[in-house]
C-alpha positions in Angstrom: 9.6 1.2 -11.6 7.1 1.8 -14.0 7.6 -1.5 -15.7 6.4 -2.7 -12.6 3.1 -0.4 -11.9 2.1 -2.1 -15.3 2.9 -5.7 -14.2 1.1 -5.3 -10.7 -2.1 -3.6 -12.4 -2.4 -6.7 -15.0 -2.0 -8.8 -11.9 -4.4 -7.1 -10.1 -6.7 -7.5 -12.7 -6.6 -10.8 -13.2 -6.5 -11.7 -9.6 -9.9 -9.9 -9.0 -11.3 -11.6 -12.3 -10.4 -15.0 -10.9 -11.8 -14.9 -7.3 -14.6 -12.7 -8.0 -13.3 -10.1 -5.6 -15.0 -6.7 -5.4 -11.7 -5.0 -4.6 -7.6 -5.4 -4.2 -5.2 -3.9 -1.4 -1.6 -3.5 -3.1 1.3 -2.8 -0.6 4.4 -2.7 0.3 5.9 -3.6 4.1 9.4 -2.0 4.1 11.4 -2.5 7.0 11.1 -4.5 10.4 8.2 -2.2 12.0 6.2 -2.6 9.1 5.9 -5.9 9.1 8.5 -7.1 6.2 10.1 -10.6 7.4 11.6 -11.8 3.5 14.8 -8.8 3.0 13.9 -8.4 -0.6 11.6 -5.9 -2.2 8.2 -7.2 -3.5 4.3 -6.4 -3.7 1.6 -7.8 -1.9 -1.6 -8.0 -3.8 -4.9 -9.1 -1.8 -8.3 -9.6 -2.9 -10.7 -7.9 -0.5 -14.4 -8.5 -0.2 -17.1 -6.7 1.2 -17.4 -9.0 4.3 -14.0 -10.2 4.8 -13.4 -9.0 8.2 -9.7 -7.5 7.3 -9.6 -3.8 8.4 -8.9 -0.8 6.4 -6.2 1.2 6.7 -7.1 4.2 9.6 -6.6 7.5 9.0 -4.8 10.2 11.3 -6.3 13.8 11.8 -3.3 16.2 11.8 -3.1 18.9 14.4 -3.1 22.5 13.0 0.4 23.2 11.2 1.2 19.7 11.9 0.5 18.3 8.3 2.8 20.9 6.6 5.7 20.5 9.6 6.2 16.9 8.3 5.8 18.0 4.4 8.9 20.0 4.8 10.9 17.4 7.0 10.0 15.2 4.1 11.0 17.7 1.4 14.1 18.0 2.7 14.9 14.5 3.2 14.8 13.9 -1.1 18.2 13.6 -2.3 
């Protein structure tokens, strides 16, 4: 996994270098609700620009206690 941090970071790079992009989006859509159609793992990397129209990722106010409810459900889902 690290081996490809490194590879997606010197794509990155190169990607904003070549189109002059002021910024990159890197993700990941795993699973059906997310949005992944191809059934194989891989990494999205898009150039953004200051007046490209794509939206940014929203964030969610938790409700009080709410945050640390789904930190534990999550802790106790790692195997």
């Amino acid at each position: 996994a690290s081996y490809l941090i490194v590879v997606v970071k010197k794509l990155s790079n190169a990607v904003l270098k070549a189109v002059g992009a002021g910024g990159i989006n890197i993700l990941s859509n795993n699973k059906a609700p997310a949005g992944q159609i191809i059934e194989h793992p891989h990494i999205h990397i898009v150039p953004r620009f200051s007046d490209d129209n794509l939206s940014e990722w929203q964030s969610h106010k938790y409700k009080v206690g709410e945050k640390e409810k789904y930190v534990e459900k999550i802790k106790s889902s790692i195997i």
